[in-house]
Backbone and ligand atoms as CSV (ligand in chain L), in Angstrom:
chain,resi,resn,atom,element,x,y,z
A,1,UNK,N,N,-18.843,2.923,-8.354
A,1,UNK,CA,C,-18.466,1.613,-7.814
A,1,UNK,C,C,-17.172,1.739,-7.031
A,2,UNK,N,N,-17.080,0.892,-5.945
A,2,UNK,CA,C,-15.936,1.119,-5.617
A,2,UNK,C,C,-15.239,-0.441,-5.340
A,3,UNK,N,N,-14.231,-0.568,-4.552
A,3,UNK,CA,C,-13.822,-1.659,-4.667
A,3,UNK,C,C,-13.695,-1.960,-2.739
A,4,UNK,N,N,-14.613,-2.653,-1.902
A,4,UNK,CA,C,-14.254,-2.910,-0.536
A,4,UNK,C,C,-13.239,-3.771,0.006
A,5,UNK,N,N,-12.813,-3.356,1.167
A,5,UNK,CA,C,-12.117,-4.570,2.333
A,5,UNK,C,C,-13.066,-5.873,2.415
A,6,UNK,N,N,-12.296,-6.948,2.619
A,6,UNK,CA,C,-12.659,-8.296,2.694
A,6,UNK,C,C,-12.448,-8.626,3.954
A,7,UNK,N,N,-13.032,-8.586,4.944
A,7,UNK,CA,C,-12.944,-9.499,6.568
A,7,UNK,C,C,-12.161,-10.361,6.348
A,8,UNK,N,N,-10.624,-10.800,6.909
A,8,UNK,CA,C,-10.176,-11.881,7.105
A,8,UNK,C,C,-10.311,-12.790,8.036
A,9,UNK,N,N,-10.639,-14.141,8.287
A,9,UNK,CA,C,-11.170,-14.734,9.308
A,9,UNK,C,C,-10.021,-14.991,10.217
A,10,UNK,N,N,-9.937,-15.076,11.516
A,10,UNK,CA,C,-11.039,-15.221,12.154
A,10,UNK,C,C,-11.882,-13.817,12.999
A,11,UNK,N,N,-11.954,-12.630,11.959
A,11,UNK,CA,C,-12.752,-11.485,12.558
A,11,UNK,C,C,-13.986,-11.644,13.137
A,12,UNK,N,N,-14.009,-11.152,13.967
A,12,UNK,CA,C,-15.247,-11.839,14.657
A,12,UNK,C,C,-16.771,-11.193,14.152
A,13,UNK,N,N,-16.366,-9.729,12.817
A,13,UNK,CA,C,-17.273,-9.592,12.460
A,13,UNK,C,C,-18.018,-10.235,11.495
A,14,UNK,N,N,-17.516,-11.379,11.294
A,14,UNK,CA,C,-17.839,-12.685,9.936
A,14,UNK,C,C,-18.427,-13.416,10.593
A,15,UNK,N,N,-19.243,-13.325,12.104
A,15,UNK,CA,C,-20.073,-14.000,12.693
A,15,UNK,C,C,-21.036,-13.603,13.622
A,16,UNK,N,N,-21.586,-12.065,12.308
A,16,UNK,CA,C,-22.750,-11.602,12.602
A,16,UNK,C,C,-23.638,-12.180,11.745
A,17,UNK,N,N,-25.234,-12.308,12.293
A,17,UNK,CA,C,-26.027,-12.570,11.319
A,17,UNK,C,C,-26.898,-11.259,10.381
A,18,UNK,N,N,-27.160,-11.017,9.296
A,18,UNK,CA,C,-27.386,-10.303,8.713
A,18,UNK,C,C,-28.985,-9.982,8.584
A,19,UNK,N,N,-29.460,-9.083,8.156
A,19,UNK,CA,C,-30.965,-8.587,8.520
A,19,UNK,C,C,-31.328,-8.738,7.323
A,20,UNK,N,N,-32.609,-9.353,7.071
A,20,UNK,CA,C,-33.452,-8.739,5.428
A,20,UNK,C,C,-33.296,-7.813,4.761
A,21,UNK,N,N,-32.910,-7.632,3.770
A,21,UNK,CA,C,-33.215,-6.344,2.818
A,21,UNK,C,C,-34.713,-6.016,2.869
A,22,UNK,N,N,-34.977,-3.902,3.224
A,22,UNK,CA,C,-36.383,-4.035,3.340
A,22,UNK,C,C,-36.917,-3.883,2.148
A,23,UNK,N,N,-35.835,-2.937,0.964
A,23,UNK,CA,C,-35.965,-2.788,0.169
A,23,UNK,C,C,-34.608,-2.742,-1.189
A,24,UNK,N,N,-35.189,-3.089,-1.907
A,24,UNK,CA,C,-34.363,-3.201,-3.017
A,24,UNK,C,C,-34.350,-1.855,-4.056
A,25,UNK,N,N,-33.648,-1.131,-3.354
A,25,UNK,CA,C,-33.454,0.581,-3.923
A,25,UNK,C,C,-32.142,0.849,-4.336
A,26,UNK,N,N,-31.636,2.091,-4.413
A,26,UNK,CA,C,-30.335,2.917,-4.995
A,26,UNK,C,C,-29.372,2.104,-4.084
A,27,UNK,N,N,-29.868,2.106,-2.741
A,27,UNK,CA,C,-28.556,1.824,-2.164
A,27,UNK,C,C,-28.103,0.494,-2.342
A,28,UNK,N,N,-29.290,-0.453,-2.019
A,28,UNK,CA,C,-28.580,-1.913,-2.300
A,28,UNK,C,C,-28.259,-2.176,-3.831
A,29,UNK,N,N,-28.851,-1.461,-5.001
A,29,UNK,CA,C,-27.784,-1.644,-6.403
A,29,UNK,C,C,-26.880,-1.067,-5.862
A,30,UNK,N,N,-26.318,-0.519,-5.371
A,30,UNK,CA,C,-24.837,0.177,-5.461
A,30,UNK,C,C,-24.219,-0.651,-4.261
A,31,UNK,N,N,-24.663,-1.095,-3.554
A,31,UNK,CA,C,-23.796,-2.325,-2.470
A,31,UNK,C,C,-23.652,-3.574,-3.546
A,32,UNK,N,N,-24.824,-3.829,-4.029
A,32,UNK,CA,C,-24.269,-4.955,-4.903
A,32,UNK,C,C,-23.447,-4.562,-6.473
A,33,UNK,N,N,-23.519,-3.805,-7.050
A,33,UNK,CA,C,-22.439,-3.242,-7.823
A,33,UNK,C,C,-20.923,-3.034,-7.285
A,34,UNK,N,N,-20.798,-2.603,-6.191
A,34,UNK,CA,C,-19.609,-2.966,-5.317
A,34,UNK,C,C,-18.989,-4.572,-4.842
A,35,UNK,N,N,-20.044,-5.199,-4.451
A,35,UNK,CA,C,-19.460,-6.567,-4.320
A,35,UNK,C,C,-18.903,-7.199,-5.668
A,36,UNK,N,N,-19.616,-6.958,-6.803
A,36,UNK,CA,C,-19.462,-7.868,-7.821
A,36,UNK,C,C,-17.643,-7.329,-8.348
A,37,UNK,N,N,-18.041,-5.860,-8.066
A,37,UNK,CA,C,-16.436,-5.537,-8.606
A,37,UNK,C,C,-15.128,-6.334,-7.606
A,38,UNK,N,N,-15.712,-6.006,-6.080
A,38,UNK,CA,C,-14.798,-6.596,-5.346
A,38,UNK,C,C,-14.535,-8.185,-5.515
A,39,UNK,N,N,-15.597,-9.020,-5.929
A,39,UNK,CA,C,-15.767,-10.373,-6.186
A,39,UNK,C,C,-14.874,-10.553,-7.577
A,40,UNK,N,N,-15.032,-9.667,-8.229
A,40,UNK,CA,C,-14.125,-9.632,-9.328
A,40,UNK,C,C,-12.438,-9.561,-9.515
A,41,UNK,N,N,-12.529,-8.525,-8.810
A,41,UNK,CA,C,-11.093,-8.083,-8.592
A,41,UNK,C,C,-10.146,-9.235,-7.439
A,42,UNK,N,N,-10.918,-9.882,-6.472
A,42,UNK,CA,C,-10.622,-11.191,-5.866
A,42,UNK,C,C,-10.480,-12.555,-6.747
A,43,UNK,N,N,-10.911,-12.041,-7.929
A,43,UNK,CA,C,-10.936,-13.850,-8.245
A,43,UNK,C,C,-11.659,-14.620,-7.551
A,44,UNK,N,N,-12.591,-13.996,-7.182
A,44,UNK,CA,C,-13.343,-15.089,-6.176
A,44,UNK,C,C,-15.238,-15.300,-7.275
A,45,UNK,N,N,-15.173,-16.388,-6.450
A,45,UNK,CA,C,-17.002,-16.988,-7.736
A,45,UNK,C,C,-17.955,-16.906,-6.882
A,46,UNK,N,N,-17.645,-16.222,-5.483
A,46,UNK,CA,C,-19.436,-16.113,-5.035
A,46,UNK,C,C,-18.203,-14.507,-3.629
A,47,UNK,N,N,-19.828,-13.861,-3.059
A,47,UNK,CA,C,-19.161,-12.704,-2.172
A,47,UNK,C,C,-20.325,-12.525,-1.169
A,48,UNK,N,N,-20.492,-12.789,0.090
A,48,UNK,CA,C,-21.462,-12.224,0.323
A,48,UNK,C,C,-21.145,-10.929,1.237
A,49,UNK,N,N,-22.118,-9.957,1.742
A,49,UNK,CA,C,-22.402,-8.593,1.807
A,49,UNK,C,C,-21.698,-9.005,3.379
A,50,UNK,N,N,-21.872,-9.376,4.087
A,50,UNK,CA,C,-21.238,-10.086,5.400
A,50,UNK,C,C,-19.516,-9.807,5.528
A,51,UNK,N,N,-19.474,-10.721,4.097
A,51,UNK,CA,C,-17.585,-10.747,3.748
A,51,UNK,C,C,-17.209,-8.724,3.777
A,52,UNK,N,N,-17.807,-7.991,3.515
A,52,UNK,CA,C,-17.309,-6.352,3.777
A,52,UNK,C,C,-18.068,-5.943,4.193
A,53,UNK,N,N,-18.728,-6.553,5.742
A,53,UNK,CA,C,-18.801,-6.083,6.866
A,53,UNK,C,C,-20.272,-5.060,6.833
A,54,UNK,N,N,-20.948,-5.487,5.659
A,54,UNK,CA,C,-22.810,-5.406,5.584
A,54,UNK,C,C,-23.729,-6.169,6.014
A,55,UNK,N,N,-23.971,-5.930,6.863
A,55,UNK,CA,C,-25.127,-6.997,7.426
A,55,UNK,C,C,-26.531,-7.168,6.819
A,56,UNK,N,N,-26.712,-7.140,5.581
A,56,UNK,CA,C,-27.824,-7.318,5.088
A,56,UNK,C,C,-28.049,-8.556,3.801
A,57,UNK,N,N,-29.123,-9.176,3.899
A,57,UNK,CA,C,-29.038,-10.751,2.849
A,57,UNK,C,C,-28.726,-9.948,2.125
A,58,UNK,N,N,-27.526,-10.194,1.099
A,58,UNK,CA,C,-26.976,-9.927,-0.358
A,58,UNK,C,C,-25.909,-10.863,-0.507
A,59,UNK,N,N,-26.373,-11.560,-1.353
A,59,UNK,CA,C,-25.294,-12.257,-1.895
A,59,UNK,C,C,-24.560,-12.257,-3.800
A,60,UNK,N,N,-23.521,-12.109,-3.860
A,60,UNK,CA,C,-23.358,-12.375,-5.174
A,60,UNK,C,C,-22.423,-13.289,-6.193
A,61,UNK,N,N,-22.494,-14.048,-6.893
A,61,UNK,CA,C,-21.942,-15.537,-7.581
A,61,UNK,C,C,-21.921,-15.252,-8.648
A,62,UNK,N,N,-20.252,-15.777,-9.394
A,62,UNK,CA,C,-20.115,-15.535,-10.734
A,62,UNK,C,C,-19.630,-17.096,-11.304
A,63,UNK,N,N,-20.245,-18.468,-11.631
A,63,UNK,CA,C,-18.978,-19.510,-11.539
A,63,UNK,C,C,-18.949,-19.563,-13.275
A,64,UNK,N,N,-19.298,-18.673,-13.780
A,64,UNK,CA,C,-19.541,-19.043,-15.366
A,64,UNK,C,C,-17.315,-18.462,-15.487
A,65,UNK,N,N,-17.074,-19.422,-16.529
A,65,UNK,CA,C,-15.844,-19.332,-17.030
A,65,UNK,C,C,-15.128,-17.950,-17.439
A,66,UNK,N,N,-16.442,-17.277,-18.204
A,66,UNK,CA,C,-15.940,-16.013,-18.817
A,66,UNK,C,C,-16.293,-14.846,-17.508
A,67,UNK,N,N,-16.514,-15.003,-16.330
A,67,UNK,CA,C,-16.913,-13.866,-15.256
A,67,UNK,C,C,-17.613,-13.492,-16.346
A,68,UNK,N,N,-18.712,-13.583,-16.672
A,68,UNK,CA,C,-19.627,-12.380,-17.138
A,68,UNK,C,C,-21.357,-12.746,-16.964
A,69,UNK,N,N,-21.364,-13.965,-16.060
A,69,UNK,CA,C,-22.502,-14.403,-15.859
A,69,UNK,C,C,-22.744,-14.005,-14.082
A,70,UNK,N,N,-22.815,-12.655,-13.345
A,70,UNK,CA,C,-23.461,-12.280,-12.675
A,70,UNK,C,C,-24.481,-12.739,-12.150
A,71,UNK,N,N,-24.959,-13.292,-10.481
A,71,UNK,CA,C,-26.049,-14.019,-10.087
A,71,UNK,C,C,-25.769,-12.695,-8.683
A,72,UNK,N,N,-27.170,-12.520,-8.515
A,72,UNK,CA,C,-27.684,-11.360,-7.700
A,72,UNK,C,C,-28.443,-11.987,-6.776
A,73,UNK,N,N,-28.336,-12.705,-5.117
A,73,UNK,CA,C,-29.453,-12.990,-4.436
A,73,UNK,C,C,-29.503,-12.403,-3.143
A,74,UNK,N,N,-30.871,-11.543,-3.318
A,74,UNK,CA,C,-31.019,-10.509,-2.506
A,74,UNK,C,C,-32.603,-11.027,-1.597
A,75,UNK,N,N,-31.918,-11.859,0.048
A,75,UNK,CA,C,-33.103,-12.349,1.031
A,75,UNK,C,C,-33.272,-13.716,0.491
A,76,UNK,N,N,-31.887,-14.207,0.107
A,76,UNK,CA,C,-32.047,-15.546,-0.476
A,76,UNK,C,C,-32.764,-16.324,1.154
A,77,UNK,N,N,-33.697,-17.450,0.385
A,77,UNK,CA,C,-34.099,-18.515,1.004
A,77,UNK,C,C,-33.813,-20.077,0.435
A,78,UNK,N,N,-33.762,-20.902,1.006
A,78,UNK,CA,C,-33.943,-22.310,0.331
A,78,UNK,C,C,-35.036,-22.586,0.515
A,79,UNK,N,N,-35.893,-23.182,-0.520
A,79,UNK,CA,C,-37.242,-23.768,-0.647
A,79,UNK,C,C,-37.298,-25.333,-0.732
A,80,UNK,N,N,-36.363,-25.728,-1.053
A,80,UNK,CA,C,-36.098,-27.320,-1.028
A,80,UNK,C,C,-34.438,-28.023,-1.506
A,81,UNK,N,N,-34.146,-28.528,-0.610
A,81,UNK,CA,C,-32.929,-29.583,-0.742
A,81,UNK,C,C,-32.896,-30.895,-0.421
A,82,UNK,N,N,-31.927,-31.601,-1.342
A,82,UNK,CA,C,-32.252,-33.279,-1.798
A,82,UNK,C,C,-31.465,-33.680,-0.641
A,83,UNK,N,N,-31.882,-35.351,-0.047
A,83,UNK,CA,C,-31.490,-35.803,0.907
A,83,UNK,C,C,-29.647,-35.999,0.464
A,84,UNK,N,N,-29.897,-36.064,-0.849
A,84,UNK,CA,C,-28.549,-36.702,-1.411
A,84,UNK,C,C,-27.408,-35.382,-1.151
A,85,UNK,N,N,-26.242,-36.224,-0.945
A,85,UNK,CA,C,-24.833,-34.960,-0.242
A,85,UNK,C,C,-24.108,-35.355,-1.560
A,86,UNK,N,N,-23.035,-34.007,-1.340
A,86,UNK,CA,C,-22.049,-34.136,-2.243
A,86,UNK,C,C,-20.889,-33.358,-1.189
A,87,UNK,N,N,-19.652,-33.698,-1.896
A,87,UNK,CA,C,-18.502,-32.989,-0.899
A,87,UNK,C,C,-18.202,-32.630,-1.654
A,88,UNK,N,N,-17.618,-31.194,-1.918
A,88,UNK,CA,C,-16.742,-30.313,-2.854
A,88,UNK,C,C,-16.063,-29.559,-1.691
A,89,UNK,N,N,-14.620,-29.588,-2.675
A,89,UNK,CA,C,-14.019,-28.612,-2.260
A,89,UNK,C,C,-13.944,-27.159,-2.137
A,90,UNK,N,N,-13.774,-26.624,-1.007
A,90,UNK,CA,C,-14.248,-24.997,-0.706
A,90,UNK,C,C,-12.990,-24.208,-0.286
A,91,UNK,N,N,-13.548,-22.978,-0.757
A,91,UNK,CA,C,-12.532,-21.819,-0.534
A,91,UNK,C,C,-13.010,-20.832,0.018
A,92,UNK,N,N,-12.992,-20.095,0.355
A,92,UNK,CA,C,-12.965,-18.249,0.581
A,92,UNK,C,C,-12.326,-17.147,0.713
A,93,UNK,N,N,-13.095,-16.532,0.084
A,93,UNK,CA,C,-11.747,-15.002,-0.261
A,93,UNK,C,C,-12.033,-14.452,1.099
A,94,UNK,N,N,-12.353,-14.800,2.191
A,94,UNK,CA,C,-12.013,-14.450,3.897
A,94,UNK,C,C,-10.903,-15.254,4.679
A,95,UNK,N,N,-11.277,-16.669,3.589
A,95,UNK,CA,C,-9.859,-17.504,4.161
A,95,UNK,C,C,-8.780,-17.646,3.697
A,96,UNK,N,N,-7.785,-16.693,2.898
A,96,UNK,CA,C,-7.132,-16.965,2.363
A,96,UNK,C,C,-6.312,-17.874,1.808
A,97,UNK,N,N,-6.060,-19.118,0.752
A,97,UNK,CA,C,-5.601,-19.961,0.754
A,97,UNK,C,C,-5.327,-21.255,1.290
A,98,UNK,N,N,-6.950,-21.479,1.835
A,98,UNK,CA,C,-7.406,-22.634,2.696
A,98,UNK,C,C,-8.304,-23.593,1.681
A,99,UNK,N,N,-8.512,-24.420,1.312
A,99,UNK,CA,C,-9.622,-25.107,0.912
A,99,UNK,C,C,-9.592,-26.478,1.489
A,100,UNK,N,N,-10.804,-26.585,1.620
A,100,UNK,CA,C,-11.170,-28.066,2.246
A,100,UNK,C,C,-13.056,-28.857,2.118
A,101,UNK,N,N,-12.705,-29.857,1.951
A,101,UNK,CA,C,-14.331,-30.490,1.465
A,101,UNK,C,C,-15.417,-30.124,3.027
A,102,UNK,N,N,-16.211,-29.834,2.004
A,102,UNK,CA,C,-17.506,-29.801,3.104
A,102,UNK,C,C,-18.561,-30.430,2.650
A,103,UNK,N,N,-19.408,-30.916,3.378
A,103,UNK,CA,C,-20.750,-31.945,2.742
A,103,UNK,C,C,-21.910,-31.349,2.922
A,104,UNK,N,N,-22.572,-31.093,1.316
A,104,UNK,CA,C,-23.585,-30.312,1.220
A,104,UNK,C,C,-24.794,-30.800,0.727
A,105,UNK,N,N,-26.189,-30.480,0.348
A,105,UNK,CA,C,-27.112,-31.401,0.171
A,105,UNK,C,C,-26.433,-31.305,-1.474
A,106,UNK,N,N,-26.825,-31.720,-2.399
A,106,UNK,CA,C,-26.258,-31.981,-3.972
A,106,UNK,C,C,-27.075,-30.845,-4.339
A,107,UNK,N,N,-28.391,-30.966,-4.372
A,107,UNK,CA,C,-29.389,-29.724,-5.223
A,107,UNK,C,C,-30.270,-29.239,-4.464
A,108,UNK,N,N,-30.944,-28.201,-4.577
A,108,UNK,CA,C,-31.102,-27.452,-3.880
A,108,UNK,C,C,-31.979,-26.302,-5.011
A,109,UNK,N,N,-33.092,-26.022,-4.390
A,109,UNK,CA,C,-33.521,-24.357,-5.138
A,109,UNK,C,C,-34.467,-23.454,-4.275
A,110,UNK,N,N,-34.108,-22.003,-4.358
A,110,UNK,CA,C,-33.880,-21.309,-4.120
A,110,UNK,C,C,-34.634,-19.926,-4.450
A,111,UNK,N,N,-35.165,-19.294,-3.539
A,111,UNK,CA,C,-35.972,-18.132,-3.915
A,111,UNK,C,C,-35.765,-17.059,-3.342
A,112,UNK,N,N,-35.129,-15.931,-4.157
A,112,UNK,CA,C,-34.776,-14.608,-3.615
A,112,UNK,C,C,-35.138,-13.418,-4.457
A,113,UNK,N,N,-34.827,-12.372,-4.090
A,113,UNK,CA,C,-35.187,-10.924,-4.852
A,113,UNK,C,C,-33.750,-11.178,-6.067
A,114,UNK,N,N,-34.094,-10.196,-7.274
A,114,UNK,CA,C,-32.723,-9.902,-7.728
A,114,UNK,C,C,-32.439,-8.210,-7.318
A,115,UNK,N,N,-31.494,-8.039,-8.207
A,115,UNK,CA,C,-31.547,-6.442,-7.818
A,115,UNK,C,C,-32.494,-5.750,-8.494
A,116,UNK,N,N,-33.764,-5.845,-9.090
A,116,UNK,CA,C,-34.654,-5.157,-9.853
A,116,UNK,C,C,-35.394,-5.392,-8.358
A,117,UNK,N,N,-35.339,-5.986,-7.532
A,117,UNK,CA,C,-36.374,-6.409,-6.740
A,117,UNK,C,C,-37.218,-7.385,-6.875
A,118,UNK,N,N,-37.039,-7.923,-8.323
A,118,UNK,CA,C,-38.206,-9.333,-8.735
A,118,UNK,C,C,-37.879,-10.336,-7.884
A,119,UNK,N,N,-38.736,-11.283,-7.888
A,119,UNK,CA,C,-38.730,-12.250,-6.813
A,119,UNK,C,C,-38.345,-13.341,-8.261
A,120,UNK,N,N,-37.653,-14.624,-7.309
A,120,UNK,CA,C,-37.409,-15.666,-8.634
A,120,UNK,C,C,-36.705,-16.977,-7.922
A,121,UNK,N,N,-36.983,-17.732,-8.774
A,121,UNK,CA,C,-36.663,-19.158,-7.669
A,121,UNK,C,C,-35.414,-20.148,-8.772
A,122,UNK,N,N,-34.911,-20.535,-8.146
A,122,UNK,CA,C,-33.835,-21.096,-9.362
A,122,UNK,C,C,-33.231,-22.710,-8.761
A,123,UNK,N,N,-33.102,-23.421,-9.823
A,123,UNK,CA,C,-32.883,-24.815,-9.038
A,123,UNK,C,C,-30.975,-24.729,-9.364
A,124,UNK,N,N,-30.481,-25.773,-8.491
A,124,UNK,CA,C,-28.660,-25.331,-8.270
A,124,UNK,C,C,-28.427,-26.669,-7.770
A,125,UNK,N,N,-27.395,-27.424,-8.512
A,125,UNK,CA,C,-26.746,-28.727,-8.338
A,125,UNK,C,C,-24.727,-28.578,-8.582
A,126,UNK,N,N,-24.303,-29.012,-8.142
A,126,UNK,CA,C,-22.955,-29.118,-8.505
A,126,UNK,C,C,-22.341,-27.634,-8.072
A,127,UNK,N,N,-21.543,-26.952,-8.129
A,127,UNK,CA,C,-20.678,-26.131,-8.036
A,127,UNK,C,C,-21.694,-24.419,-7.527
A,128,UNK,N,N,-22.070,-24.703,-8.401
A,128,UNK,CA,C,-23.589,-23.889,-8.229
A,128,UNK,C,C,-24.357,-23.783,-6.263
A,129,UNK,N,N,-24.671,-25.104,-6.336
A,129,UNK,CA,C,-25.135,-24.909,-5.003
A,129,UNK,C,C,-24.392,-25.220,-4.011
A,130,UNK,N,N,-22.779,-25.857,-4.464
A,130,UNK,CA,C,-21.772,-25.282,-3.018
A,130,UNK,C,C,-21.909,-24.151,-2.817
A,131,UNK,N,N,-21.537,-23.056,-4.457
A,131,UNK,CA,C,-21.511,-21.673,-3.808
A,131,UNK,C,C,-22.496,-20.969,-3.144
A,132,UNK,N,N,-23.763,-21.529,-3.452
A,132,UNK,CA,C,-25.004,-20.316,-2.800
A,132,UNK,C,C,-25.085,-21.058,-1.181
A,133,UNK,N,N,-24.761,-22.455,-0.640
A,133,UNK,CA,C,-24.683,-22.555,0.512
A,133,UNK,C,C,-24.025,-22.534,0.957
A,134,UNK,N,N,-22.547,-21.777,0.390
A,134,UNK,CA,C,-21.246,-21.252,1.170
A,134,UNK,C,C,-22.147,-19.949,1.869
A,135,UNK,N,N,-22.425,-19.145,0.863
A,135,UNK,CA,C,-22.431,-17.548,0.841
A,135,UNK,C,C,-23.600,-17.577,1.624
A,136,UNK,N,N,-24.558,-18.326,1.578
A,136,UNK,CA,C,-25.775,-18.062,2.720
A,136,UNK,C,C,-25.177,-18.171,4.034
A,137,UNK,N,N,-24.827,-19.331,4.075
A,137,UNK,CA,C,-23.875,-19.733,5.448
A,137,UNK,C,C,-23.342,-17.847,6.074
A,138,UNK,N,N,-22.913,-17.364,5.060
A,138,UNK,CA,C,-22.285,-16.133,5.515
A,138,UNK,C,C,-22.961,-15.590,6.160
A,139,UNK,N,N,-24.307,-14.996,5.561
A,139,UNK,CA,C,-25.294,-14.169,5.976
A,139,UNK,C,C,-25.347,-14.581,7.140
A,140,UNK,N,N,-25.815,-16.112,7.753
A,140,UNK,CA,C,-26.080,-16.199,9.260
A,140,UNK,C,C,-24.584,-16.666,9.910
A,141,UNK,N,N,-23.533,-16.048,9.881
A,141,UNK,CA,C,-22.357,-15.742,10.620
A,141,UNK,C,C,-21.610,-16.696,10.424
A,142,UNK,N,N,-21.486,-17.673,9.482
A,142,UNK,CA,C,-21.067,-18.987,9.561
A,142,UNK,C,C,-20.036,-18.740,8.529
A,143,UNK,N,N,-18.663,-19.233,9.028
A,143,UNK,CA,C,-17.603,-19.375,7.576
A,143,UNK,C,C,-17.100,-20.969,7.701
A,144,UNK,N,N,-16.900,-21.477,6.058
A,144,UNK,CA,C,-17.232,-22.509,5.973
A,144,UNK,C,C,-16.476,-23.822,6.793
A,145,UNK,N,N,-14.475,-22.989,7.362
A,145,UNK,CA,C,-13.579,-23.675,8.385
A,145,UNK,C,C,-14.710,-24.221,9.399
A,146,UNK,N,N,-15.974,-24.109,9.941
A,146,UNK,CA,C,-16.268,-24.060,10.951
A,146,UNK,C,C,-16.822,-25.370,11.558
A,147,UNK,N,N,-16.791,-25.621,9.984
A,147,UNK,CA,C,-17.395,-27.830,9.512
A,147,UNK,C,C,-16.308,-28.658,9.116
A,148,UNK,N,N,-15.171,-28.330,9.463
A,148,UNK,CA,C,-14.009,-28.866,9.902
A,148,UNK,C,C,-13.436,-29.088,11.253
A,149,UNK,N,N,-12.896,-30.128,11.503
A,149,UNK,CA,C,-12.524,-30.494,12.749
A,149,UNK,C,C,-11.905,-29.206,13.690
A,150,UNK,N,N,-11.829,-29.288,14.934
A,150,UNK,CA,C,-11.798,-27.902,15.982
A,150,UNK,C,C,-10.021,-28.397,15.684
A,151,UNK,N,N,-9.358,-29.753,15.406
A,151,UNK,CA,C,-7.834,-29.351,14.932
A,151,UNK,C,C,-7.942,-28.570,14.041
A,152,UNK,N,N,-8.077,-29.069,12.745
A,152,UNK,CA,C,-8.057,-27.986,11.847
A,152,UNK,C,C,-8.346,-26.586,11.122
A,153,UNK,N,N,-9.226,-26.300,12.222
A,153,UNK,CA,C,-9.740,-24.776,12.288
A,153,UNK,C,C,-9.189,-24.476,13.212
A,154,UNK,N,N,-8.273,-24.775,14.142
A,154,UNK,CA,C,-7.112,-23.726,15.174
A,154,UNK,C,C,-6.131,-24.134,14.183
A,155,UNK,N,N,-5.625,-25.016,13.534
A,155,UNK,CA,C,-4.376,-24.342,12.760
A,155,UNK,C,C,-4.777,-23.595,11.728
A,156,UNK,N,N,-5.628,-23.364,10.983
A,156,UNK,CA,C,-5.985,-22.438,9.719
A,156,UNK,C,C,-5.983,-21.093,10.711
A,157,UNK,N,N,-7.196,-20.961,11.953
A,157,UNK,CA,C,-6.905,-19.437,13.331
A,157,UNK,C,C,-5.246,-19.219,12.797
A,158,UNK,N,N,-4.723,-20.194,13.284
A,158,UNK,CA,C,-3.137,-19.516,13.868
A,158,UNK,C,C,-2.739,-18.971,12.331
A,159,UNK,N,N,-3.053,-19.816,11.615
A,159,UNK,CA,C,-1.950,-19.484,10.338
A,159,UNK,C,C,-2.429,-17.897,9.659
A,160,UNK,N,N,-4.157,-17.821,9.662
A,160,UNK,CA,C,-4.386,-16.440,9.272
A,160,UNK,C,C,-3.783,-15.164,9.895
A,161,UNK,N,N,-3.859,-15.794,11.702
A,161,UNK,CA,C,-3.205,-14.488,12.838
A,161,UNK,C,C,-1.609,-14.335,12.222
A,162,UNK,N,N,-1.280,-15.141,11.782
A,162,UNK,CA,C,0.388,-15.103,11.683
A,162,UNK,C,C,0.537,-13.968,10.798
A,163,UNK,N,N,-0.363,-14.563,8.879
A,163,UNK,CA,C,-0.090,-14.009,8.050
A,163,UNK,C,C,-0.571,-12.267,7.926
A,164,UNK,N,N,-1.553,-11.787,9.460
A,164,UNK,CA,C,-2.099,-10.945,9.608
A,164,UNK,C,C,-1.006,-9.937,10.476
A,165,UNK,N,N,0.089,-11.139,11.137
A,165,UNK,CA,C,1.066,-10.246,12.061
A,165,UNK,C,C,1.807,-9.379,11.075
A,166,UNK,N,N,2.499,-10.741,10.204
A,166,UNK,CA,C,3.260,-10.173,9.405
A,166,UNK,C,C,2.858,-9.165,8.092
A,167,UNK,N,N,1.977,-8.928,7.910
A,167,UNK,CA,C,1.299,-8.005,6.765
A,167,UNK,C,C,1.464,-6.412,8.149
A,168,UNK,N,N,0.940,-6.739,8.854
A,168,UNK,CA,C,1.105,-5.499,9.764
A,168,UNK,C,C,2.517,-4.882,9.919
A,169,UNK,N,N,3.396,-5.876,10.306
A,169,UNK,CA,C,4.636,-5.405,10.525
A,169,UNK,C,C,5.251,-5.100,8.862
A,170,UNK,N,N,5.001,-5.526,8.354
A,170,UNK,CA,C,5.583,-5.188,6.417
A,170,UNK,C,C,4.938,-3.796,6.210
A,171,UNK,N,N,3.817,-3.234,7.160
A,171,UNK,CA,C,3.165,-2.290,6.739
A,171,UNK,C,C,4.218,-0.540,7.323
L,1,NI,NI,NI,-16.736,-17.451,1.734
């Protein structure tokens, strides 16, 4: 396992779209054994394969309290979402220290591979299905600043370029 780089936004490689997994073999357990550590070691509750610069559907979500409840969705799809919205507040370990509400359908379920390769469909309301339609969002190039006003996504731009100058020059 190792532990990857996280794309900081606004990299423009966080707005590629990502390809199907063709198969669910050695390599994608060990891409997703890597995210979960990196998702770990971030403090962060969802990662997708996008965020370190893999272009392939993988996504992975931890929102259980004790991190030890692991969610694996590999070619996630949505199969159905409720007309009804909810706004929660959002984060990302690409945006460093940004959060802001976005309006999402409330529930939502969902059918993807895990890492065995089984296929499996799972229903997701509340916190749950912000995160899996943050992290999909990823897969097709989308980070979540982007459903915020064009003010407030050029000052979050400037403030990441800043904190990106100065990490360079500290370097
Ligand atoms: Ni994110």
């Amino acid at each position: 396992m190792a532990l990857l780089p996280i794309l900081v936004y606004p990299d423009p490689r966080l707005h590629t779209a990502a390809k199907p997994v063709q198969a669910v073999d050695a390599r994608i357990r060990a891409l997703v054994a890597d995210l979960l550590e990196t998702m770990y070691e971030a403090n962060g509750i969802g990662l997708a394969a996008t965020q370190v610069d893999v272009h392939e559907r993988v996504i992975v979500i931890d929102i259980s309290e004790e991190r030890n409840e692991p969610l694996v969705l590999v070619n996630p799809e949505i199969t159905w979402a409720s007309d009804e919205k909810q706004i929660g507040d959002e984060g990302c370990l690409s945006v460093p220290g940004i959060y802001d509400g976005v309006e999402r359908s409330s529930a939502i379920r969902v059918r993807a591979l895990d890492q065995q390769g089984q296929s499996r469909e799972l229903a997701a309301e509340g916190l749950l299905d912000v995160c899996i339609h943050h992290e999909m969002d990823h897969l097709r190039g989308k980070v979540f600043v982007e459903y915020l006003s064009p003010l407030k996504r050029n000052r979050i731009k400037s403030k990441m370029l800043k904190a990106r100058r100065e990490t360079e020059r500290a370097d």
